[in-house]
Steps between C-alpha positions, in 0.01 A plus 500: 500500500259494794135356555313507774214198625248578743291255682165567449319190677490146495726394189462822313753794453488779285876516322616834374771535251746840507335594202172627656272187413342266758346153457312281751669127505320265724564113593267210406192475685636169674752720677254787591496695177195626362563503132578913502806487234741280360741260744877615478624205301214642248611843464888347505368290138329838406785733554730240290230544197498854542871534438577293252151660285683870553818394374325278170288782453793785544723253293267437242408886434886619486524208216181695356300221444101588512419345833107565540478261817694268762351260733706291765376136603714378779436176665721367815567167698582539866718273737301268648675600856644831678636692350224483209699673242426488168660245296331493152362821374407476081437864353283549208506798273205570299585827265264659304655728216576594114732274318721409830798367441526130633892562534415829707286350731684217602836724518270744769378162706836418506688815593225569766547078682888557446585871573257751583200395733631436846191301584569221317854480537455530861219278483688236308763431789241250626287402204517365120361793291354426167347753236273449192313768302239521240440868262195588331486707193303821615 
C-alpha cells in the first residue's frame, strides 16, 4: 500500500490514499494550523472506528441478523510525553436493528478487537482497548 502527503502550507497537508480519495489534515492552531481538517492522531482514532464498524457490520449481516444502523463512539487517552501514543481507547457500539441477537453482537465486537480489524490490533500494541455496546429495537 502507498499514500502520498503533500505540504500544502503552514501545518496543513492534503493526504491521499491509493484508493483515489484525498483529505486535508492540518495541525492545531498553536503550531500554525488553521483548523482545515482533522490532526493525524484524529484520523488514526477514526480509521480504527472505521474498521472495526465494517467488520461488525459485514459480520453481523453474514449471521443475518436485521442490522438497520451502527454507530462507533471512540474515546482515547494520550501519553502525557513523546511519543503521545494512545494508551486507553474505549469503543462504543450503538446498533440499531430487528430482534438482534445479544450473543451475535458481542461474538462480531469480539471477532473484529481479536481477529479481523488491523486497526485495533495494531493499535492495541501501545494502549488498553475496551468495548461496550448498546442495540435499539428498530
Amino acid at each position: 500500500m502507498k499514500t502520498r502527503v503533500t505540504w500544502l502550507e503552514d501545518m496543513t497537508y492534503v493526504a491521499q490514499s491509493p484508493s483515489g480519495h484525498a483529505v486535508v489534515l492540518d495541525g492545531p492552531p498553536e503550531l500554525g494550523g488553521h483548523n482545515l481538517g482533522p490532526r493525524p492522531m484524529e484520523m488514526l482514532l477514526m480509521g480504527m472506528g472505521g474498521c472495526t464498524a465494517i467488520d461488525v457490520v459485514n459480520i453481523l449481516r453474514k449471521a443475518r441478523q436485521d442490522l438497520r444502523g451502527c454507530e462507533v463512539q471512540l474515546e482515547a487517552e494520550r501519553a502525557d510525553s513523546d511519543p503521545k501514543v494512545f494508551t486507553a481507547i474505549h469503543v462504543h457500539f450503538i446498533l440499531t436493528g430487528k430482534n438482534l441477537s445479544a450473543k451475535h453482537v458481542e461474538r462480531a465486537i469480539q471477532l473484529s478487537a481479536e481477529k479481523y480489524c488491523s486497526a485495533s490490533i495494531m493499535l492495541g500494541q501501545t494502549a488498553k482497548i475496551t468495548h461496550t455496546s448498546e442495540v435499539h429495537d428498530a
